[in-house]
DOPADO-373940 format. One record per residue (C-alpha): x, y, z; residue in one letter. Coordinates in Angstrom, 2 decimals, padded with zeros to 5 digits. Layout:
<donus>
<<X, Y, Z>, 'A'> ...
</donus>
This chain:
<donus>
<<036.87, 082.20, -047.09>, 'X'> <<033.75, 082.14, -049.04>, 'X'> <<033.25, 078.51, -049.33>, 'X'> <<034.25, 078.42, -045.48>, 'X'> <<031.08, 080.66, -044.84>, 'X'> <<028.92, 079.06, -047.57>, 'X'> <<029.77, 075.77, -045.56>, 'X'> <<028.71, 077.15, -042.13>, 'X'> <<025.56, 078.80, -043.71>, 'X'> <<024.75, 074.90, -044.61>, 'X'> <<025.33, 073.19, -041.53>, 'X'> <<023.60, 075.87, -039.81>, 'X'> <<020.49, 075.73, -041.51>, 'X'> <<020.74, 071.79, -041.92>, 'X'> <<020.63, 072.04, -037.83>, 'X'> <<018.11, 074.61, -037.46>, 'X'> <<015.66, 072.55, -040.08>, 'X'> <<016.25, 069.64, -037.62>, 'X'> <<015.78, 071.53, -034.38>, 'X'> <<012.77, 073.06, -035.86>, 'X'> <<011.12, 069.83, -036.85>, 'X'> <<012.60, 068.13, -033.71>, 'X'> <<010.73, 070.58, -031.21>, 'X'> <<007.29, 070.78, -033.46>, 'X'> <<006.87, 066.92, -033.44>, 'X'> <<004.25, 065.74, -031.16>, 'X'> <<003.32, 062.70, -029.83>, 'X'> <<-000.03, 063.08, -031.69>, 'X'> <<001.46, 062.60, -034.90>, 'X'> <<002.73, 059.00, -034.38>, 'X'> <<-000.86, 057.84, -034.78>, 'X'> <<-002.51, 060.81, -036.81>, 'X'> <<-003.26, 058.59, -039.80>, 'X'> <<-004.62, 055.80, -037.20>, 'X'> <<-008.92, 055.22, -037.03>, 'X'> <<-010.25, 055.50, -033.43>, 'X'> <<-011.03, 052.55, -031.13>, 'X'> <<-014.12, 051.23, -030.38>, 'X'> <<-015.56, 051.16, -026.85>, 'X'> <<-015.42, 047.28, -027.19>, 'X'> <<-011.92, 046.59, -027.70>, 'X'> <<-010.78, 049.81, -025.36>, 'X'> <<-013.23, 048.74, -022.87>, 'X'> <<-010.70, 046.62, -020.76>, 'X'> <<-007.48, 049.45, -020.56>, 'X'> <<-009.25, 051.32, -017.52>, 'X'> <<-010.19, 047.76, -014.99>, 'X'> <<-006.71, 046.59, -015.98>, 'X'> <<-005.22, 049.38, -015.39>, 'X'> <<-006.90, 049.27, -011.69>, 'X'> <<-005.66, 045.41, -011.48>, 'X'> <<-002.07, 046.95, -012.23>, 'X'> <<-002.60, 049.39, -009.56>, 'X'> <<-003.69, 047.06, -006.99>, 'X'> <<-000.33, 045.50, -007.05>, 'X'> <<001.24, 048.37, -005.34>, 'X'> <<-001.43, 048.84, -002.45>, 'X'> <<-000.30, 047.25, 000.81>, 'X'> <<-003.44, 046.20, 001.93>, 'X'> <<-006.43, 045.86, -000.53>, 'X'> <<-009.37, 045.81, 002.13>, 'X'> <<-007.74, 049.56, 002.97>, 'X'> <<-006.38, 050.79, 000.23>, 'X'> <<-004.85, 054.36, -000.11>, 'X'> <<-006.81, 055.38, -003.23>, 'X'> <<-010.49, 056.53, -003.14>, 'X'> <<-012.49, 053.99, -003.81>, 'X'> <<-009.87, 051.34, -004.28>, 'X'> <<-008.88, 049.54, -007.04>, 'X'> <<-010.48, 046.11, -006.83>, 'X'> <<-013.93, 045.55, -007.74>, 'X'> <<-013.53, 042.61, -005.12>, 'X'> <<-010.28, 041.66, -003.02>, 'X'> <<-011.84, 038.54, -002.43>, 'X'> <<-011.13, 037.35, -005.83>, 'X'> <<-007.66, 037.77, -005.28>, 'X'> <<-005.98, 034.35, -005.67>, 'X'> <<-002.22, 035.17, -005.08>, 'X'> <<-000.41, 038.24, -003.88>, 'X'> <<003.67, 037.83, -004.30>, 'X'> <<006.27, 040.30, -003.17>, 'X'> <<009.88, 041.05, -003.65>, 'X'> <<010.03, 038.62, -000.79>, 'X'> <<008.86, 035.53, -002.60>, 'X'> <<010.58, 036.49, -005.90>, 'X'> <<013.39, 037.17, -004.93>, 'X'> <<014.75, 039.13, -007.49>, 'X'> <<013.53, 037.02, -010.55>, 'X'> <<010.46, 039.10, -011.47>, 'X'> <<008.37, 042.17, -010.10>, 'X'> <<005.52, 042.00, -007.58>, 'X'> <<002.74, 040.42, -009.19>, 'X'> <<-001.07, 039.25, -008.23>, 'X'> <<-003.19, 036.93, -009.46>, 'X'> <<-006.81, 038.13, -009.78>, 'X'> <<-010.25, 035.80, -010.95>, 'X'> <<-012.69, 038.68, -012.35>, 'X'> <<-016.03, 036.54, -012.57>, 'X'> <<-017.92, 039.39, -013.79>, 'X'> <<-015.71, 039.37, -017.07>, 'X'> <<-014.73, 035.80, -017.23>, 'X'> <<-011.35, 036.96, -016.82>, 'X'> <<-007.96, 035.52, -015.16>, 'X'> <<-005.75, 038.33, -014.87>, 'X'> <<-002.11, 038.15, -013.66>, 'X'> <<-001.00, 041.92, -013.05>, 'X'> <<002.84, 043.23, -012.68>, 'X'> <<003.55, 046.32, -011.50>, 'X'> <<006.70, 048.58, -012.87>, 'X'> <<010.00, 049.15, -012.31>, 'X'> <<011.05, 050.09, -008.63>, 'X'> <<013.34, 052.68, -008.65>, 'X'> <<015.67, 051.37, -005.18>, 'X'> <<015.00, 047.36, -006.20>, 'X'> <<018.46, 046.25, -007.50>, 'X'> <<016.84, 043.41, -009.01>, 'X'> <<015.07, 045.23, -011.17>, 'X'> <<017.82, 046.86, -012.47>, 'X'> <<020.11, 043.89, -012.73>, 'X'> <<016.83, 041.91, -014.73>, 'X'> <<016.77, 045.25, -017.26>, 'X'> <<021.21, 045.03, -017.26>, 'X'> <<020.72, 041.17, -018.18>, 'X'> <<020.37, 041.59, -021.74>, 'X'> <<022.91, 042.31, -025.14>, 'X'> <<021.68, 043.34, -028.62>, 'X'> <<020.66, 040.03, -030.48>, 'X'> <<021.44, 037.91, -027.47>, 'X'> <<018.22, 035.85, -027.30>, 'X'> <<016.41, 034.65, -030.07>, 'X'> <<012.95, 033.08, -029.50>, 'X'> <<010.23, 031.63, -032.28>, 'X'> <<012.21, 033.36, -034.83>, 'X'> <<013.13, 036.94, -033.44>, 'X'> <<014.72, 038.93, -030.98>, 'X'> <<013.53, 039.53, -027.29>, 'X'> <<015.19, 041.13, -023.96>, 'X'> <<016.82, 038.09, -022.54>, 'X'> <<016.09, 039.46, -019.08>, 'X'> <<012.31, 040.10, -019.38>, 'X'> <<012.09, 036.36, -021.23>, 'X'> <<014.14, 034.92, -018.30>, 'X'> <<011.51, 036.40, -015.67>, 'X'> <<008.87, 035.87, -018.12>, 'X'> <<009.25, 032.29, -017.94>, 'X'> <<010.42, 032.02, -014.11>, 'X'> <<006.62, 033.54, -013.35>, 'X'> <<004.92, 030.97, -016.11>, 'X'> <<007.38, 028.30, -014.39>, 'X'> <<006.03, 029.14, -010.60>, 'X'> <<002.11, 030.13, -011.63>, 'X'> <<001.33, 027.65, -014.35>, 'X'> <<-000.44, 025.04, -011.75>, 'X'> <<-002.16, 027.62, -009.83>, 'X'> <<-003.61, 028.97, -013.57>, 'X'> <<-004.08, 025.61, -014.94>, 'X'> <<-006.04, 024.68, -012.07>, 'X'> <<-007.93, 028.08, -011.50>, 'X'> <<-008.76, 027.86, -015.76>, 'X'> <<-009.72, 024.38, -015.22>, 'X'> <<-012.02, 024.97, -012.13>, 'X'> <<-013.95, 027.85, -014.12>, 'X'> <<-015.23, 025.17, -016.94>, 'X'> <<-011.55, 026.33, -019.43>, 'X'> <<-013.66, 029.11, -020.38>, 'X'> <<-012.00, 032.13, -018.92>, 'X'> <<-009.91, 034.40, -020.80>, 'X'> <<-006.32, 034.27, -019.15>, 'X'> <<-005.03, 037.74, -019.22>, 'X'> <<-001.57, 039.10, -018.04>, 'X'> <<-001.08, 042.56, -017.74>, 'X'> <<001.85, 044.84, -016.88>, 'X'> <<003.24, 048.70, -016.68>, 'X'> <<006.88, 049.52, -017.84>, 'X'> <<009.01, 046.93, -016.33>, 'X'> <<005.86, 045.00, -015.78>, 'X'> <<004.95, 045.42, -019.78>, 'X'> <<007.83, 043.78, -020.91>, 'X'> <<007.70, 040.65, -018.76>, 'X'> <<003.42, 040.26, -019.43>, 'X'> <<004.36, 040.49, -023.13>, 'X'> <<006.82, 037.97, -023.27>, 'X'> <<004.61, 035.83, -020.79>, 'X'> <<002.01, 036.08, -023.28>, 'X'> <<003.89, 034.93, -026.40>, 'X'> <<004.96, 031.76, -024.28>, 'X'> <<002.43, 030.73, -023.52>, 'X'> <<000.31, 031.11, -026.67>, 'X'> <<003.13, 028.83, -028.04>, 'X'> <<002.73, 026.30, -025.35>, 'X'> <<-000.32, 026.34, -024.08>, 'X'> <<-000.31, 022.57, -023.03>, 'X'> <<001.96, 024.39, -019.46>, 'X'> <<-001.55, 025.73, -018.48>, 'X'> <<-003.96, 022.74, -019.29>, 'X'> <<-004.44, 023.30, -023.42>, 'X'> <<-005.09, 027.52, -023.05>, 'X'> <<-005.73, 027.97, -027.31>, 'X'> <<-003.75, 031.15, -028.44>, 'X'> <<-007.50, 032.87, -028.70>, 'X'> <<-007.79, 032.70, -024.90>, 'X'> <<-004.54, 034.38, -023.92>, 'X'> <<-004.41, 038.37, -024.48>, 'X'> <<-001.58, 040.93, -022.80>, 'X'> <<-002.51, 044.38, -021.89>, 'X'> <<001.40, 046.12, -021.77>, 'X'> <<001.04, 049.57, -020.65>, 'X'> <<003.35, 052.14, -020.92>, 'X'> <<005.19, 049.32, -023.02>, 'X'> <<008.85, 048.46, -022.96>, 'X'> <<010.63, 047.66, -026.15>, 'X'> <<011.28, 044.16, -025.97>, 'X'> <<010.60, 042.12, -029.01>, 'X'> <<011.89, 042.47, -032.58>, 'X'> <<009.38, 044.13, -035.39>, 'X'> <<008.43, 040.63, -036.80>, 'X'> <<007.08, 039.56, -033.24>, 'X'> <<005.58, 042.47, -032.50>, 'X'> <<003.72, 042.35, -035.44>, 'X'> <<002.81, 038.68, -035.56>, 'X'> <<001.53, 038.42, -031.56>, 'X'> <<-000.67, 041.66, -032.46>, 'X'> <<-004.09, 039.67, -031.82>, 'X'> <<-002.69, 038.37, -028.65>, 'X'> <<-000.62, 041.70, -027.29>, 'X'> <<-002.69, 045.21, -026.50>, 'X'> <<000.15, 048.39, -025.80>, 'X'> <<-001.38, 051.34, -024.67>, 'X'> <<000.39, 054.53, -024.76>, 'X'> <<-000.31, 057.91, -023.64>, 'X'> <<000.40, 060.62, -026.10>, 'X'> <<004.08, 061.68, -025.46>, 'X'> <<005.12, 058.61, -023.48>, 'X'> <<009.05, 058.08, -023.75>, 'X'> <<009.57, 054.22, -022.67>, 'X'> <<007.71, 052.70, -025.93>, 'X'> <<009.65, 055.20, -028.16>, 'X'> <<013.16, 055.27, -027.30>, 'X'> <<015.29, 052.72, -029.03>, 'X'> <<017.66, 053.11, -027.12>, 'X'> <<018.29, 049.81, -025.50>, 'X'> <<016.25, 049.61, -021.80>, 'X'> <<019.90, 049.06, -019.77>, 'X'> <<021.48, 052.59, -021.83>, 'X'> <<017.97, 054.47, -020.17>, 'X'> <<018.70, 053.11, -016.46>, 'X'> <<021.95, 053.96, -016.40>, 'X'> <<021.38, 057.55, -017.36>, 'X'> <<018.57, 057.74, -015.65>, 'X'> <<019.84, 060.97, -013.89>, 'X'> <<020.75, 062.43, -017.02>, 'X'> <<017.90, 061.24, -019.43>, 'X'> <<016.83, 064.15, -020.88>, 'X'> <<020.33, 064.63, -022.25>, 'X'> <<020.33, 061.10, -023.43>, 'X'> <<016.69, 061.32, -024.96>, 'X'> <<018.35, 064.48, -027.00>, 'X'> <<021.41, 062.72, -028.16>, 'X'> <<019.00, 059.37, -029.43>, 'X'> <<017.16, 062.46, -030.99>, 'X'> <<019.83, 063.29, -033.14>, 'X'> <<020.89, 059.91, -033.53>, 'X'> <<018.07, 058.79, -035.05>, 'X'> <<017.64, 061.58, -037.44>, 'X'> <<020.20, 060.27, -039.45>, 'X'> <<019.83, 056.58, -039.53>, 'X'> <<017.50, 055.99, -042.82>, 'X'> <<014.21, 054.25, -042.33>, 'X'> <<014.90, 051.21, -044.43>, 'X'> <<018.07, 050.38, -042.33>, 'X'> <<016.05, 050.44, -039.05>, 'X'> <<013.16, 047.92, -040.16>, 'X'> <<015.34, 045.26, -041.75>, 'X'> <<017.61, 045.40, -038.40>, 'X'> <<016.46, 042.16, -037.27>, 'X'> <<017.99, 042.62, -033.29>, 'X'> <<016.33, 046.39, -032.73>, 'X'> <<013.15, 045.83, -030.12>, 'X'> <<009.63, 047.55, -030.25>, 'X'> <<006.68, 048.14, -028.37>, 'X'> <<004.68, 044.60, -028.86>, 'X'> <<001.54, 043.89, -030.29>, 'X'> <<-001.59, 046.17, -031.68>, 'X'> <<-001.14, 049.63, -030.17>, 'X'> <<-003.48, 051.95, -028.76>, 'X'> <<-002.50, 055.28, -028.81>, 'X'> <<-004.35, 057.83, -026.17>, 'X'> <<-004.08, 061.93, -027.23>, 'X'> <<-004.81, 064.47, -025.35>, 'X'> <<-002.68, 067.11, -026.46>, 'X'> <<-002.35, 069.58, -028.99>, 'X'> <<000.60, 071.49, -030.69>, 'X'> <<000.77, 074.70, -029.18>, 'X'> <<-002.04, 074.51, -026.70>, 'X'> <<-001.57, 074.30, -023.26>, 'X'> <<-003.72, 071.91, -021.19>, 'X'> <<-004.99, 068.46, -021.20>, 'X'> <<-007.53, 068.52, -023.57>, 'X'> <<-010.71, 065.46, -023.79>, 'X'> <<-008.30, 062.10, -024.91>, 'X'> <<-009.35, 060.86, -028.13>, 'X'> <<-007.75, 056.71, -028.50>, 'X'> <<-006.31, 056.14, -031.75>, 'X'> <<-005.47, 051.58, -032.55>, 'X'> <<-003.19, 050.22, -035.50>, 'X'> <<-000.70, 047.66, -036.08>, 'X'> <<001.92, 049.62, -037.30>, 'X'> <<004.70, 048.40, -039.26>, 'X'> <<007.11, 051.05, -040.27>, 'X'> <<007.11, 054.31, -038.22>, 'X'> <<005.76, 052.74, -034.93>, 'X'> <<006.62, 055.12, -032.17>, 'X'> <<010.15, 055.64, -033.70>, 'X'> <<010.85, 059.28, -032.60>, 'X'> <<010.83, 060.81, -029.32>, 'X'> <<009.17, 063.47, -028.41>, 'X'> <<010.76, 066.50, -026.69>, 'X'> <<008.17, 067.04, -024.46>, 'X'> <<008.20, 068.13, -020.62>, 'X'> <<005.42, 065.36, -019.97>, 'X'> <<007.57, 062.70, -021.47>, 'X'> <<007.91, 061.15, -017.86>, 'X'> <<004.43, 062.30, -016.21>, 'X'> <<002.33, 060.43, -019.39>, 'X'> <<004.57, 056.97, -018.46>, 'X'> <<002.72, 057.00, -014.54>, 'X'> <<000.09, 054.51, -014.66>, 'X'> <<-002.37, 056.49, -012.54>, 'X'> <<-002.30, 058.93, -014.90>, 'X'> <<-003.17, 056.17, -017.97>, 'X'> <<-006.38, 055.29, -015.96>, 'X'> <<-007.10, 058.34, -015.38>, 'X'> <<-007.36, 059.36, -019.31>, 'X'> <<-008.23, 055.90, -020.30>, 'X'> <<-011.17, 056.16, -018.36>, 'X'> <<-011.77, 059.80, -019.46>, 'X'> <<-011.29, 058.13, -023.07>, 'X'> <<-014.08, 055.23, -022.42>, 'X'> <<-016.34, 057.26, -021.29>, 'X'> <<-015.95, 059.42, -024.27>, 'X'> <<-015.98, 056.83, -026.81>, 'X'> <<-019.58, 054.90, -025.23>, 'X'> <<-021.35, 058.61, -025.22>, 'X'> <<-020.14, 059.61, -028.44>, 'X'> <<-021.56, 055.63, -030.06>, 'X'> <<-024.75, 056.13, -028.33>, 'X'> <<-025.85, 058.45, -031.02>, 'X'> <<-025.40, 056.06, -033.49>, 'X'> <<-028.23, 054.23, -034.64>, 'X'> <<-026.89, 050.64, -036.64>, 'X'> <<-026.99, 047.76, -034.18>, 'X'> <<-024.67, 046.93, -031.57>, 'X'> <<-024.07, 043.26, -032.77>, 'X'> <<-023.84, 044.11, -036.43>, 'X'> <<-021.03, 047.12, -035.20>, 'X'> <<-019.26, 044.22, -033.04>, 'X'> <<-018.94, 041.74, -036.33>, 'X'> <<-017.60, 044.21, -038.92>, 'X'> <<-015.19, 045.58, -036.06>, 'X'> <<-013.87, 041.96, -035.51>, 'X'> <<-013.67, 041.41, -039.40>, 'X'> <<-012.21, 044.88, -039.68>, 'X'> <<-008.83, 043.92, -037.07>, 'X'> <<-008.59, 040.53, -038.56>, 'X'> <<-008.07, 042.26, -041.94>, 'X'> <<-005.47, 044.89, -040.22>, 'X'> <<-003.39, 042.02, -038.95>, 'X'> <<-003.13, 039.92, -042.51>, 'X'> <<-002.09, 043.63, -043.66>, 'X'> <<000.30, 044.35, -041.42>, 'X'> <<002.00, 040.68, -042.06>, 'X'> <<002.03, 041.43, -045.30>, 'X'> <<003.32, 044.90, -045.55>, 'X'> <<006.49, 043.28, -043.06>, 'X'> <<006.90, 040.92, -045.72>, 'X'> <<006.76, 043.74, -048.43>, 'X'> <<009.28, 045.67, -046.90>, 'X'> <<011.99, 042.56, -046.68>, 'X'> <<011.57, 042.67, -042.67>, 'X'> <<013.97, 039.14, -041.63>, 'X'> <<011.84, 036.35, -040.47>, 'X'> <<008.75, 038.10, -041.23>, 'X'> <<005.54, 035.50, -041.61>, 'X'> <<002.68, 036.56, -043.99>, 'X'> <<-001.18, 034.76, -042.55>, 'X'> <<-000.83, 032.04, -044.66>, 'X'> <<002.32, 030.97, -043.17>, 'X'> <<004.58, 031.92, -045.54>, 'X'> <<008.19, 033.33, -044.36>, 'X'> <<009.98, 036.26, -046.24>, 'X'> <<013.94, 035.59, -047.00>, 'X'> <<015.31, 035.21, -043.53>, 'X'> <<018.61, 036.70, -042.29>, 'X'> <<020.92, 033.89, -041.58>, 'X'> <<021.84, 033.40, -037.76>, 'X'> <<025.69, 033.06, -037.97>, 'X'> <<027.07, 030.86, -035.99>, 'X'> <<028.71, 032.17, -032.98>, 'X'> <<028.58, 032.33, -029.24>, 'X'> <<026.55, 035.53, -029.40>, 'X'> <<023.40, 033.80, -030.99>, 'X'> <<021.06, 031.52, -028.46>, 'X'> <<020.29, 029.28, -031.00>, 'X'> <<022.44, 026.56, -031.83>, 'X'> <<022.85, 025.30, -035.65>, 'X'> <<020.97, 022.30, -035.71>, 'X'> <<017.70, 024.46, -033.82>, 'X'> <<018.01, 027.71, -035.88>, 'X'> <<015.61, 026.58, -038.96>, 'X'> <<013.16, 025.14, -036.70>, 'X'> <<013.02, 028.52, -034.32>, 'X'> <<012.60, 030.81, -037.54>, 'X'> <<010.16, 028.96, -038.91>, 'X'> <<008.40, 027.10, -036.20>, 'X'> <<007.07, 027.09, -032.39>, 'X'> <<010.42, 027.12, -029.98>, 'X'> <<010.71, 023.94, -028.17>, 'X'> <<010.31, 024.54, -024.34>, 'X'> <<012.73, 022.16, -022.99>, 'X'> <<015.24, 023.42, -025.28>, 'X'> <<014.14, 027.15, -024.68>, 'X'> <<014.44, 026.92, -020.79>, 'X'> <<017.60, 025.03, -020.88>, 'X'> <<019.55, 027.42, -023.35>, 'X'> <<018.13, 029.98, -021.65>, 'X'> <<019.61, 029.40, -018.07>, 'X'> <<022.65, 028.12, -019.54>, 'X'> <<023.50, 031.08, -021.23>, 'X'> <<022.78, 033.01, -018.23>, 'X'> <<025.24, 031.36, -016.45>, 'X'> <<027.81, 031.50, -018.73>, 'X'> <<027.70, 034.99, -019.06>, 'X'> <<027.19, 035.90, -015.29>, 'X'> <<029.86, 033.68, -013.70>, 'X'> <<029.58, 036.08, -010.55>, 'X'> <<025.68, 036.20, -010.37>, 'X'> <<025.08, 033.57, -007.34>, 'X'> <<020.72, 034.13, -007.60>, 'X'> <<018.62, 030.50, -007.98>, 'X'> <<017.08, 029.73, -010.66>, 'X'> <<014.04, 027.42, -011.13>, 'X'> <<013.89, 025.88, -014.00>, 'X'> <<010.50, 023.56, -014.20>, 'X'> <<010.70, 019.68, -014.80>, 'X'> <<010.26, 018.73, -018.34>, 'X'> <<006.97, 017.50, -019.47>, 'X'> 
</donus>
């Protein structure tokens, strides 16, 4: 009877530790060891964040918000709909932004009554496709590269007319985040589809990011991929995989509770050298504006690193976990946040240029770090600056994998071969949706 008691006394306290630490963790303390942004690299979030919202107005010469979105519709190159996709990716535009040098291709989120968007999120299996040596969401690569296969001569040619010296950015929210990253990682490994675009002119702005690369990706494309979260965000922290969240969407904060205590238990260690779990890509910026026990928004504060372990891995029980994923609110507090940052650097009195060099050598050096702690911690297919690969998990060799044999050496180590990508790609699709009837493009070799 005793030890029955004693053993009760345990688990309850064992659950009321966890409950306790469960419902004091804030978002703010992903990023509390983080150093702030600067108002140079941050400077971009809020316009992109407008381009993003442009996609969903009907008509940019009147649009529904005050003041619009666009500094100028008539830079808008390309507007495609539902319509013209036809299920393959979201809405997108296509936006020239002469007053930044800037060629911006912005996808909105997920639509809520769109099928297709569901089905592309559905269209995916842990450690189904492999690409340049990790794991991605086979359905966000499949769109990814069914917009590069349909835009890549309007962006060659609009990169080309402006003297190849515009920065090509894509951009996306949620749904949208996921198929911009993946975009982005494509195309820095095969430039030569939009005229010879060097990896230093591509960059991805994923907001409200969707978990949809592996940790070694995530970490390597950090110079090319910007996420932007807003404090207690639940999309870029959830591992649970995107199709298990859409399902229960009804039901999600019973499902955010149950990955809660699921993740509790599953040790650290284990999680990073899974080599199929996803992540939010690239460097992350991390926006707070709350505090623990204080109600309110309070003035956001934007916290940047390229975290390696512990990068957004816990949810936060919070009842704005679903407000801080709307993109109107991001631009709101992003450009709350800019604002903030530029008043608060006026007062300092070392020279702009001199900040804007050390802050450039300063991120260089946090990428080589963060390669290098990935390799440190034994993180499969991990690749340290100097091109160097830690001991690699071998691919076995089944029908699950997307690499064959003969291509799985070359995909760790090197770029993926496009023709080979696209066709294993569409021929896996098809093999595993027999009854999925949708056409598929798949762009002539070069």
């Amino acid at each position: 009877m005793s030890l029955s008691c004693g053993l009760e006394c345990v688990i309850c306290l064992g659950f009321s530790r966890w409950a306790w630490r469960r419902c004091t963790y804030i978002g703010s303390d992903d990023s509390s060891s983080w150093p702030s942004a600067t108002p140079d690299e941050f400077s971009p979030i809020p316009r992109i964040c407008r381009a993003i919202l442009a996609v969903y107005e009907p008509d940019l010469d009147n649009p529904q918000s005050d003041g619009g979105y666009l500094m100028n519709p008539e830079w808008v190159i390309k507007r495609v709909t539902y319509t013209q996709t036809q299920g393959n990716a979201p809405p997108y535009l296509i936006y020239v932004d002469h007053t930044h040098n800037e060629i911006v291709l912005a996808i909105r989120g997920l639509n809520l009554v769109k099928n297709c968007d569901y089905k592309m999120l559905l269209n995916n299996k842990l450690g189904m496709q492999m690409f340049d040596g990790g794991f991605v969401h086979h359905g966000l690569l499949k769109s990814a590269i069914w917009v590069l296969n349909e835009e890549s001569d309007t962006l060659r040619r609009i990169w080309v007319e402006n003297g190849c010296r515009y920065l090509i950015v894509f951009a996306g929210h949620s749904l949208g985040s996921g198929v911009a990253a993946l975009l982005s990682i494509v195309v820095a490994n095969h430039g030569d589809r939009l005229g010879g675009v060097p990896r230093s002119g591509v960059r991805c702005y994923a907001l409200a990011p969707a978990r949809c690369m592996s940790l070694n990706l995530a970490v390597k494309y950090a110079d090319v991929i910007h996420s932007v979260v807003l404090q207690d965000d639940f999309l870029p922290r959830t591992p649970t995989p995107l199709e298990d969240v859409f399902k229960s969407i009804f039901c999600l904060p019973c499902l955010l509770f149950l990955v809660c205590l699921r993740d509790t238990f599953i040790p650290e260690g284990r999680k990073l050298r899974d080599p199929r779990r996803l992540y939010a890509p690239g460097r992350v910026y991390h926006i707070v504006e709350r505090k623990f026990c204080r109600c309110g928004r309070f003035p956001p504060e934007v916290r940047t690193a390229i975290p390696v372990d512990g990068r957004f891995e816990h949810i936060v029980l919070s009842s704005n976990a679903m407000s801080d994923h709307a993109i109107v609110w991001i631009e709101r507090e992003a450009q709350k946040a800019l604002e903030m940052i530029e008043s608060s650097a006026e007062t300092v009195t070392t020279p702009p240029t001199i900040h804007r060099l050390e802050r450039l050598k300063t991120i260089d050096k946090e990428h080589k770090e963060a390669l290098e702690r990935a390799v440190s911690l034994n993180i499969p297919h991990a690749v340290t600056s100097d091109g160097e690969t830690a001991d690699p998990m071998t691919t076995p060799p089944n029908e699950e994998n997307d690499v064959s044999n003969q291509h799985t050496e070359s995909n760790i180590i090197g770029t993926t071969n496009w023709d080979f990508l696209v066709q294993k790609l569409y021929k896996r699709t098809e093999s595993r949706h027999p009854l999925m009837k949708e056409e598929v493009y798949v762009a002539d070799s070069q």
